[in-house]
C-alpha positions in Angstrom: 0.0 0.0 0.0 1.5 3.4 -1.2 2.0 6.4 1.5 0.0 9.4 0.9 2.3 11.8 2.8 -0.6 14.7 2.3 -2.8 13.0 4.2 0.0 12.1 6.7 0.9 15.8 7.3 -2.8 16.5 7.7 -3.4 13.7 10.3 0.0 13.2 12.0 1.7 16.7 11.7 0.5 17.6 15.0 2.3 14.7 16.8 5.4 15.1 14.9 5.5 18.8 16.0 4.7 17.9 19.3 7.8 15.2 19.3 10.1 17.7 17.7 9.3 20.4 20.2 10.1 18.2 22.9 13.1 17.7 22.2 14.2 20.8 20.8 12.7 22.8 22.8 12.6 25.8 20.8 9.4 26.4 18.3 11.2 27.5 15.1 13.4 24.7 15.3 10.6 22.6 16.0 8.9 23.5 12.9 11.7 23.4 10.8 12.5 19.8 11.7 8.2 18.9 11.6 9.0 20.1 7.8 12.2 18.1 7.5 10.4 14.9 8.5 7.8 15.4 5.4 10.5 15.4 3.1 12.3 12.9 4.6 9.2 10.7 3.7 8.9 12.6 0.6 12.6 11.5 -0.3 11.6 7.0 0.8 7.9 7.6 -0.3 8.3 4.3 -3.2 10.2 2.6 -0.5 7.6 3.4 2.4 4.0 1.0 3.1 1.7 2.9 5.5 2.2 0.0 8.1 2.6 1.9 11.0 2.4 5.7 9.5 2.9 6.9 13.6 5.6 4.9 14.6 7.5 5.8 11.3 7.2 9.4 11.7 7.9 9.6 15.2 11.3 7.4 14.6 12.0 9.7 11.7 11.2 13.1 14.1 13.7 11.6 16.5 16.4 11.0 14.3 16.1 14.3 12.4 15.8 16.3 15.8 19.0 14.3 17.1 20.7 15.0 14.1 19.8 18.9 14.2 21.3 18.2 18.3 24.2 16.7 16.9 25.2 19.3 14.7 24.6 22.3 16.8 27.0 20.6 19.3 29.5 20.6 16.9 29.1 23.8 15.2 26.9 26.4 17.7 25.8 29.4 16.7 28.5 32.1 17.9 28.2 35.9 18.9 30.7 36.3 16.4 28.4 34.9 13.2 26.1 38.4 14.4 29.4 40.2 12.8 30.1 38.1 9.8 26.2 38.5 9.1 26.2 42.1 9.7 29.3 42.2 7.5 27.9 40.4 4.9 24.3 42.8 5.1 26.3 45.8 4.0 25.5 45.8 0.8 28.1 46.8 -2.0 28.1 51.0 -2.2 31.5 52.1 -2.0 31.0 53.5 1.3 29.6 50.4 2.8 32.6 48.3 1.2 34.9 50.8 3.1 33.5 50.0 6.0 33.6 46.4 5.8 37.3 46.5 4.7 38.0 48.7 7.9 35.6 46.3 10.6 38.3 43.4 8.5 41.2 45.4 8.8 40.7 45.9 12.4 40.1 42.3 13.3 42.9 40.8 10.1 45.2 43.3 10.6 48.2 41.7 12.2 47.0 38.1 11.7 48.8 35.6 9.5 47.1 34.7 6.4 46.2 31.3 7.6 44.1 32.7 10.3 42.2 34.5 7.6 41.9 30.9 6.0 41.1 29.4 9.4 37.9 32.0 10.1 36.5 31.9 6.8 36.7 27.4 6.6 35.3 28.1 10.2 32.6 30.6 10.1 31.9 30.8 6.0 32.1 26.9 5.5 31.3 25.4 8.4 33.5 23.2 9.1 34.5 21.7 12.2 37.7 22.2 14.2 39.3 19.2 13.4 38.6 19.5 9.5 40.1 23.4 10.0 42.7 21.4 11.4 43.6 19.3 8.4 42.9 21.6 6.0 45.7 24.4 7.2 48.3 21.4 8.3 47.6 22.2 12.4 46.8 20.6 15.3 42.9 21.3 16.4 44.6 23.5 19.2 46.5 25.2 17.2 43.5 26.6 15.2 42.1 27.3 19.2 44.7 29.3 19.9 44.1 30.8 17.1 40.6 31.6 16.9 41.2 32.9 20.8 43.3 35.7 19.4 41.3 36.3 16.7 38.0 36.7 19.2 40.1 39.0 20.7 39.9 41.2 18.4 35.9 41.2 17.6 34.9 43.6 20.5 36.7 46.4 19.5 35.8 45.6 15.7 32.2 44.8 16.8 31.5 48.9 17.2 32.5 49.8 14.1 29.8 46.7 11.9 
């Protein structure tokens, strides 16, 4: 029997919310992942039977919530990603770009190149420490020590962004 994942949504959207909100705990996350767990059905829907519709979706609301867990462990949301964004938001007028290369300047300035490499694999790319690691040839607390110096920097840079 085929999977009508419409009619899922419609019936068992609810409870998936419900699961993801329990263990998120926070409601925008909570919806994001419900949404995640549709396409994730979506994605199996030829490989799926509507068995046991419930205990399918809440295993799936689990795993995608766990997974979200997971990776905000290993890469959480920084003060400093409020700078890169507000950075990034400037726009390109030529007074705007000034300022950008200034707030850069300010934090750059006396770094080495590789911690310019190191923040943006970090921060741009999202990588973890120990792939920052590999890719620059240094040990993870290298990049640390790094990074330490680096976030030095950002509160004096942080009033001119």
């Amino acid at each position: 029997m085929a999977v009508d994942i419409e009619s899922l949504y419609r019936t068992h959207g609810p409870m998936v919310l419900r699961r993801c909100r329990s263990l998120l705990r926070n409601e925008s996350k909570a919806v994001d992942a419900m949404h995640d767990v549709f396409v994730e059905l979506l994605r199996r829907e030829t490989r799926l039977d509507a068995m046991a519709p419930a205990g399918l979706l809440l295993t799936t609301a689990t795993h995608v919530c766990l997974n979200r867990l997971r990776s905000e462990r290993r890469r959480p949301e920084s003060p400093d990603d409020d700078l890169l964004a507000r950075i990034a938001s400037l726009g390109t007028s030529a007074e705007n770009l000034s300022l950008a290369r200034r707030v850069l300047d300010r934090i750059f300035g006396s770094e080495p190149a590789s911690t310019r490499l190191i923040a943006v694999l970090l921060y741009v790319d999202r990588l973890t420490l120990d792939e920052v690691a590999t890719e620059v040839g240094m040990s993870v607390s290298g990049v640390r020590k790094r990074l330490r110096t680096l976030k030095q920097r950002l509160p004096a840079a942080q009033g001119d962004a």
